[in-house]
C-alpha positions in Angstrom: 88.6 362.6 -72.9 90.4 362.8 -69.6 93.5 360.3 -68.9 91.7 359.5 -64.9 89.3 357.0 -65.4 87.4 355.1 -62.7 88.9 351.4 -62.0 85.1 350.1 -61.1 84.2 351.1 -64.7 86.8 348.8 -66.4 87.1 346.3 -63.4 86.3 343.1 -63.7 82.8 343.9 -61.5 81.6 346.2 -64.2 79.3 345.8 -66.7 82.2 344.9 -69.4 84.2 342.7 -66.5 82.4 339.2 -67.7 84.1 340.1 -71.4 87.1 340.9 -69.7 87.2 338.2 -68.3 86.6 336.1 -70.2 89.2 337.6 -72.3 91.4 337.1 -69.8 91.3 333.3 -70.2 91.6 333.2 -73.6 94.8 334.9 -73.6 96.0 332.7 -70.5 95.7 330.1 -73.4 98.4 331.4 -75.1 100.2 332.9 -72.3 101.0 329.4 -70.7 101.6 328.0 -74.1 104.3 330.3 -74.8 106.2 329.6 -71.3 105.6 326.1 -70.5 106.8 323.7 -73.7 110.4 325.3 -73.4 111.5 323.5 -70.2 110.3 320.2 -71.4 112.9 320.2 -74.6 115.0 317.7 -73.5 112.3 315.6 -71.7 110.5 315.7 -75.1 113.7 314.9 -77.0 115.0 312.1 -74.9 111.3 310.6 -75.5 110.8 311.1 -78.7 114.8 311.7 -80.5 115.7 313.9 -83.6 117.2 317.2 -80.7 118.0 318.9 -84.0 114.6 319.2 -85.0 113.2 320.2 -81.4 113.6 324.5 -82.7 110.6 323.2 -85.2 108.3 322.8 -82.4 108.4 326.2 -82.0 108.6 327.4 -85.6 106.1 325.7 -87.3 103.8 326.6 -84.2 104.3 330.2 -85.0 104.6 330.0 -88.8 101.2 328.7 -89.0 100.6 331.8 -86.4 101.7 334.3 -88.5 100.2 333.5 -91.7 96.4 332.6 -90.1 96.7 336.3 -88.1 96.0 338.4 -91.0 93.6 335.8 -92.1 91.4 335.7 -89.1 92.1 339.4 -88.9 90.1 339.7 -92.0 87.2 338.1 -91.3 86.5 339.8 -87.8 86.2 343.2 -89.6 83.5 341.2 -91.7 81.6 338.7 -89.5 82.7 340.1 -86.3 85.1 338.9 -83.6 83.0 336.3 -81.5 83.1 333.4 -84.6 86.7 334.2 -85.0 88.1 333.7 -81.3 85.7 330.9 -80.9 87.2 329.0 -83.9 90.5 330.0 -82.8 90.0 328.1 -79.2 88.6 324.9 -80.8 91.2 324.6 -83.4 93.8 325.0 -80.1 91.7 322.5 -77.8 92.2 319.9 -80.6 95.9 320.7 -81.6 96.6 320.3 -78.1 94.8 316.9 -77.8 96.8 315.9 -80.6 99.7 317.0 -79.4 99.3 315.0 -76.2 98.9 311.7 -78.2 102.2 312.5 -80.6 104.2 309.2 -81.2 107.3 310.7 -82.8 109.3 314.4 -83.2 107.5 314.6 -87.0 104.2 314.1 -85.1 104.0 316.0 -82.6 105.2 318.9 -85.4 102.0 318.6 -87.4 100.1 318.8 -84.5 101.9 322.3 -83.0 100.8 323.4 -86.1 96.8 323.2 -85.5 97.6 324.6 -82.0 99.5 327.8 -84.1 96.5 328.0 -86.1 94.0 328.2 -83.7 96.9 330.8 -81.2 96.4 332.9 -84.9 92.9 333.8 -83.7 92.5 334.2 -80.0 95.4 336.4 -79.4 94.8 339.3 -81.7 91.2 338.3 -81.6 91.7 339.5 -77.6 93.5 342.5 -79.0 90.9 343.5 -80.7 87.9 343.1 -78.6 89.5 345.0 -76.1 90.7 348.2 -78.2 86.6 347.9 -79.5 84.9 348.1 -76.0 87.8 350.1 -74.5 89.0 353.9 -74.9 93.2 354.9 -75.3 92.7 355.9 -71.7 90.5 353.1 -70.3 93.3 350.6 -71.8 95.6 352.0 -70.0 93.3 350.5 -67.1 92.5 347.2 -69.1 96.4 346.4 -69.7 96.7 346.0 -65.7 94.3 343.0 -66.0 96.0 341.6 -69.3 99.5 341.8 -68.1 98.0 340.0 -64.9 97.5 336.8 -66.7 101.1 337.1 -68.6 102.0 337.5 -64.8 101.0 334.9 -63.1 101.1 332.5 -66.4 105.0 333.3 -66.6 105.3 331.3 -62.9 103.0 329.1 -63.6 103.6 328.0 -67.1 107.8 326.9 -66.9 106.3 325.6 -63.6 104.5 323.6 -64.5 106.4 322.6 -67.6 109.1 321.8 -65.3 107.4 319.6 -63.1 105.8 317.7 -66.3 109.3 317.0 -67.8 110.9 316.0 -64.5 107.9 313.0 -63.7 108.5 312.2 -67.5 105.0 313.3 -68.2 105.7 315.9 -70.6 102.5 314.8 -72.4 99.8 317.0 -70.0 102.1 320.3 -71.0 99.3 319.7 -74.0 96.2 318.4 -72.0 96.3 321.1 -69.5 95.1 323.0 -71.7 91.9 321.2 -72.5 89.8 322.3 -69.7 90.9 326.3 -69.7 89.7 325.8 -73.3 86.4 324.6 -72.8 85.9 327.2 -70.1 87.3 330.2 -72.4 84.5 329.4 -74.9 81.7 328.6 -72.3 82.2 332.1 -71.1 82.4 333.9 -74.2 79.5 332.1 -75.3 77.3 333.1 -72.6 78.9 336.7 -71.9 80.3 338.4 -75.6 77.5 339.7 -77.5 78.0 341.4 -80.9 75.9 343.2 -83.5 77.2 342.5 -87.0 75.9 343.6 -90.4 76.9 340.2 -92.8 78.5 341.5 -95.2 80.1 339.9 -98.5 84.0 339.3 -98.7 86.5 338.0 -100.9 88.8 335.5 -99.5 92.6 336.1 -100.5 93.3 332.2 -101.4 96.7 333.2 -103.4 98.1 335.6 -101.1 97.3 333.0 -98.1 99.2 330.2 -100.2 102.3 332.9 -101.4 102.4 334.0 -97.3 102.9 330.5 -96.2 104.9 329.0 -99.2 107.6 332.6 -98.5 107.8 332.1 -95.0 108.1 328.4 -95.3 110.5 328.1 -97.7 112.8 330.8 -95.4 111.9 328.8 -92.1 113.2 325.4 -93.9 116.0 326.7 -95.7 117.4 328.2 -92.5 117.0 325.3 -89.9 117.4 322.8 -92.3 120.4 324.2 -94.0 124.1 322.8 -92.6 121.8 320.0 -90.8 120.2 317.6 -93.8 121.6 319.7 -96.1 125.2 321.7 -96.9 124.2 326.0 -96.9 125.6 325.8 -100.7 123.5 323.1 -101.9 120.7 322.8 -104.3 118.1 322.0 -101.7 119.0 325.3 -99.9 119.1 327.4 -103.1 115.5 326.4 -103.8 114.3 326.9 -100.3 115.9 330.3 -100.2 115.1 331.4 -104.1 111.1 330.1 -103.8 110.6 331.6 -100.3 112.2 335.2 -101.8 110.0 334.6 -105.1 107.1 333.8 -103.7 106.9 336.9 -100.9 108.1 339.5 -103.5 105.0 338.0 -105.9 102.9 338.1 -102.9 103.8 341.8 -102.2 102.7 342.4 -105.7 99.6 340.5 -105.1 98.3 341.8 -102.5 98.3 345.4 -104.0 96.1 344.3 -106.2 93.6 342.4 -104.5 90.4 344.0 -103.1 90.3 342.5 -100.0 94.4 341.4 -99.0 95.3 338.9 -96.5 97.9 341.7 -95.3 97.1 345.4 -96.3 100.1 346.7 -97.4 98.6 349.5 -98.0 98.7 350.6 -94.0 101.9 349.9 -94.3 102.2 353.2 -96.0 101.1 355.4 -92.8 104.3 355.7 -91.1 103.5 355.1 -87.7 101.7 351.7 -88.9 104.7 350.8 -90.5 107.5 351.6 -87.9 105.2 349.9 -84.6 104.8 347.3 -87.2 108.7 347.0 -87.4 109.1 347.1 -83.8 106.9 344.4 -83.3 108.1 342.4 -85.7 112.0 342.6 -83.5 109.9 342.2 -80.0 108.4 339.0 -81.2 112.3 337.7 -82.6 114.0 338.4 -79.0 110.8 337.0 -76.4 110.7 333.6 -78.5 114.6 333.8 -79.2 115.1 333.9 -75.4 112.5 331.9 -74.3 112.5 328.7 -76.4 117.0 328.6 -76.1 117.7 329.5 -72.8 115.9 326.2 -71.1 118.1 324.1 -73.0 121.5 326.3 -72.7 121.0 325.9 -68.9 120.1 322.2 -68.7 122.0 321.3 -71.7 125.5 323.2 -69.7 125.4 322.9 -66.4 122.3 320.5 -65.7 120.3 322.2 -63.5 116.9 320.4 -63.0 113.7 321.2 -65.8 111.9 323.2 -62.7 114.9 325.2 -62.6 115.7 326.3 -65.2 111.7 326.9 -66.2 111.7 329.7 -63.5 114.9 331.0 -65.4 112.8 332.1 -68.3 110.1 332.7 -66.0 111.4 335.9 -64.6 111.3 337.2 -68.4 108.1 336.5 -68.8 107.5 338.0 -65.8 109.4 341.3 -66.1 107.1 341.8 -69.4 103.4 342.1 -67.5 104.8 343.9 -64.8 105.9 346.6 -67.1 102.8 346.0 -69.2 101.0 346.7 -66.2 102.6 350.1 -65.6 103.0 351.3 -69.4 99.8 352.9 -69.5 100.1 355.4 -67.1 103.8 356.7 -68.7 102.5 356.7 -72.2 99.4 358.9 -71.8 101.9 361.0 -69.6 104.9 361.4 -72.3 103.1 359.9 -75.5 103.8 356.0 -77.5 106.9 356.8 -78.9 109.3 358.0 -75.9 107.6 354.7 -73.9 107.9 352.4 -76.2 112.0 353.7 -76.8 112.5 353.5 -73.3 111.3 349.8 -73.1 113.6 349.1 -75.8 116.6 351.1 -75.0 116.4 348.7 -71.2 115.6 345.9 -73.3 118.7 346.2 -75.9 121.2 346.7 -72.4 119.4 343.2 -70.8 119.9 341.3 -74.3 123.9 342.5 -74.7 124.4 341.9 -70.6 123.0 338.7 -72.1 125.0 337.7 -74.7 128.5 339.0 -72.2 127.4 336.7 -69.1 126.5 333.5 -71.5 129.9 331.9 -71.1 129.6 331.4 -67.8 126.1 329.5 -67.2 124.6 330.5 -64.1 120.6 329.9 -63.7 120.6 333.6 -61.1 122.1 335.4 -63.2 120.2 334.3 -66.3 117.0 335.2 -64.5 118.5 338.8 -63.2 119.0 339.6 -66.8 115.9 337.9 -68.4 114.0 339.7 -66.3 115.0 343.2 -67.3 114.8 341.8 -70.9 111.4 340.9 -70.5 110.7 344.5 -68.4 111.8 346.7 -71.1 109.9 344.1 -74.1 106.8 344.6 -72.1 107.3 348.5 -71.6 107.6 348.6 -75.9 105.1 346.4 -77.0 101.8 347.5 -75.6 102.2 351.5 -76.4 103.3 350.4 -79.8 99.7 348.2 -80.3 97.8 350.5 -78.8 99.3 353.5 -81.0 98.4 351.7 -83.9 94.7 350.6 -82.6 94.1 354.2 -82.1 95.3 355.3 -85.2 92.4 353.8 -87.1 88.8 353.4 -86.6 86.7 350.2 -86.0 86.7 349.4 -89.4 90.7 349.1 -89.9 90.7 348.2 -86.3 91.2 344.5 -86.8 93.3 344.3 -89.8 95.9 346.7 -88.5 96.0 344.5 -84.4 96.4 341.8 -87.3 99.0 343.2 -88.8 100.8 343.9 -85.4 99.9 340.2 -84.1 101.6 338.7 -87.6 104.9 340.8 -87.5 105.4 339.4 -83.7 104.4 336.1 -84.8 106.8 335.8 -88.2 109.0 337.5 -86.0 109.2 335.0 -83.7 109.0 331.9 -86.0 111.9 333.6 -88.3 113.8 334.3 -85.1 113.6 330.9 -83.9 114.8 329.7 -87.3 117.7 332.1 -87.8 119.0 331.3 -83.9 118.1 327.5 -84.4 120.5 327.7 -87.8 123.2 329.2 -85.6 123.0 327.0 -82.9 123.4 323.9 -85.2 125.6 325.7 -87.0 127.8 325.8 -84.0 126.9 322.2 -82.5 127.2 320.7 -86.2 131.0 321.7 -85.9 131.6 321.0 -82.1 131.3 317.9 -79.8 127.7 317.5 -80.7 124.4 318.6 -78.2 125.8 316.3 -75.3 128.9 318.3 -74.6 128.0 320.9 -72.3 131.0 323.4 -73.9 129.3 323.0 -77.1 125.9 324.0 -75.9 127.7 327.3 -74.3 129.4 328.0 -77.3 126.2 327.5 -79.4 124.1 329.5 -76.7 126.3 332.4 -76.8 126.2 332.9 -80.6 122.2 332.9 -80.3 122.5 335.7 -77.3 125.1 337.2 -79.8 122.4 337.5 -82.3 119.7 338.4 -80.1 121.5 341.3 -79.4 121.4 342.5 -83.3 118.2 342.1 -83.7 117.7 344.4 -80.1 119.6 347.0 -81.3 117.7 346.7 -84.8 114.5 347.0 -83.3 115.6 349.8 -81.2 116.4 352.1 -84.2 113.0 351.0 -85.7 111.1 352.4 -82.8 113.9 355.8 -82.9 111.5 356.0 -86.5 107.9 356.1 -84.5 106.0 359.8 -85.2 106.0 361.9 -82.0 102.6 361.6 -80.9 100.2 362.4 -77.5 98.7 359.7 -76.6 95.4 360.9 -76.2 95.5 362.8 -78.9 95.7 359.6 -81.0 92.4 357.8 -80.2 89.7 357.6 -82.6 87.0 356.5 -80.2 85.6 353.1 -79.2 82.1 351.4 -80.7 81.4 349.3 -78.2 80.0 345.8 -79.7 79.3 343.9 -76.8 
């Protein structure tokens, strides 16, 4: 294999470029989705009340992520991707219907939570399509396209969020994503073709219930605790002691059980375990940023929705440009050295961060998000695709699953542990309509943020040395 590859052969006007693009929809599903509800917080809030619940719009959406990932990733390595990615889209066209329609905070919760179930399947769903049609090299190619849509999603997303909020129609942040969903599926319908052997599987019903019941119990106990309930208090001792129970009997489980929700047994491989790690701190600090930074800035110095949207649009931004440009430095100088750079410029943007909080200023935010987002994007694609390589099509989809849940539990834990601290804070200020409370709060989650960059940082120092090329164990081409 040779690291030059001809663009025509991977473009969108070559005989995989319907797929792609048609894979490049789907993932603009989840790209807006993860930039656009953000700026709308306070619109949302002032609507519908109960601003000390608003972080569980974002971690229920990704709790019920995380857990359906290694789910969905199951069932593609049986009955094939095309069912799975198909569900995934209908299950987010009718969360976000609902969502539209909520009448109150509690609401509008359960519904995130059918759009985070059906985000479970169409984004490593789109992962793993492309690592099966797609060499190490070719990707390098592909990830251009990808980071394309994260690109222009990242403007057009808190856009577009912004613009909802400020005519008080925060309601089409939701229904805007009807039609893209409807054209996702019409294209994959007409355009992905697979050949799949059925093949009997078990479904892992306990460890699916122990996953969500651990994480659940973690994600309540943290936002929840010093809010409805003291931190020493029965109700947070049970939330804390059955989420620990139930993931260490659910690590015991899935050892056992012939076909496991999460393979733990990959786990074992170190480089699965240590890009699995990484990931796991990527997806903390994008959703950490993205969903608290909207809300520092409107909540501190009032700057309008729009504004503050393109804020955390230049972090979104900086991540597919780097993306875009990863490819060509890790088949040059291997996964590991990339993906530490990323996060070496990454853990500098998140400190700058946490050192310029006390003094709101929407330009500066956007300076530093933006090199944030440059160094997450320049980590978390070498550290995927070192994993895809790794394995071959078999493993293929559990182990992009197993990457897609660590960023997802990443970010719904992260969003839980930085939601607890910012109430924590608030709880014991002037509440969330003094603006020197929100600072204070704001700079205690940038605080934290920074941890958890320099945590992920060592994690990646952990990655084996590899070539890049070296690594890939050839495509099978299924479409």
């Amino acid at each position: 294999m040779t690291a030059s590859i001809d663009r025509a052969s991977v473009g969108l006007r070559s005989e995989r470029g319907p797929v792609l693009g048609a894979l490049m929809l789907s993932t603009g599903l989840i790209a807006i989705d993860a930039t656009i509800l953000a700026t709308a917080v306070p619109s949302i809030v002032r609507d519908l009340g109960s601003y000390e619940q608003f972080p569980w719009l974002f971690s229920v959406y990704l709790l019920a992520q995380a857990v359906s990932v290694p789910i969905y990733s199951r069932f593609a390595d049986t009955v094939g991707r095309k069912p799975i990615i198909l569900l995934g889209i209908g299950l987010f066209l009718l969360g976000s219907l609902l969502s539209g329609l909520a009448w109150s905070m509690t609401a509008l919760i359960v519904f995130r939570v059918v759009q985070g179930l059906g985000a479970g399947a169409v984004a490593p769903m789109s992962m793993t399509i492309v690592g099966d049609i797609y060499t190490v090299a070719e990707r390098a190619k592909v990830q251009g396209y990808i980071a394309s849509v994260w690109a222009i999603s990242s403007v057009v997303g808190p856009a577009l969020g912004g613009i909802f909020a400020q005519l008080d129609a925060w309601r089409w942040i939701f229904w805007v994503n009807i039609p893209l969903c409807l054209i996702a599926a019409w294209m994959l319908l007409r355009k992905y073709h697979e050949k799949v052997e059925p093949q009997r599987h078990r479904i892992d019903y306990l460890g699916a219930a122990l996953l969500t019941v651990g994480l659940t119990g973690l994600i309540l106990g943290m936002l929840e605790g010093g809010n409805a309930w003291d931190w020493i208090s029965v109700p947070s001792v049970v939330c804390f002691g059955l989420g620990v129970a139930a993931l260490a009997v659910f690590a015991v489980v899935e050892r056992r059980a012939a076909e496991p929700i999460v393979d733990l047994r990959l786990a074992a491989r170190p480089l699965i375990l240590t890009t699995t790690i990484v990931s796991l701190g990527i997806g903390a600090l994008l959703t950490g940023v993205t969903s608290f930074a909207p809300a520092y800035l409107e909540g501190s110095i009032g700057i309008a929705p729009l504004l503050s949207g393109l804020a955390v649009a230049a972090l979104t931004l900086g991540w597919p440009l780097a993306a875009a440009n990863a490819g060509r430095l890790y088949l040059r100088i291997g996964f590991r050295r990339t993906a530490l750079t990323g996060l070496l410029i990454a853990t500098l943007a998140a400190v700058a961060l946490a050192i310029v909080s006390p003094w709101p200023n929407p330009v500066v935010i956007a300076a530093v998000a933006f090199v944030l987002g440059f160094g997450l994007g320049w980590s978390a694609a070498p550290t995927l695709i070192a994993a895809q390589a790794a394995v071959g099509w078999g493993e293929r989809g559990a182990v992009t699953g197993m990457n897609a849940f660590a960023r997802s539990a990443g970010s719904a834990l992260g969003v839980a542990v930085f939601g607890a601290i910012s109430n924590a804070v608030i709880a014991r200020g002037a509440g969330p309509q003094d603006p020197g409370t929100i600072v204070d709060a704001s700079f205690w989650v940038f605080v934290a943020a920074a941890v958890v960059a320099v945590l992920t940082l060592i994690a990646a120092a952990f990655m084996p040395r590899d070539a890049a090329v070296a690594h890939d164990s050839g495509t099978e081409p299924r479409s």
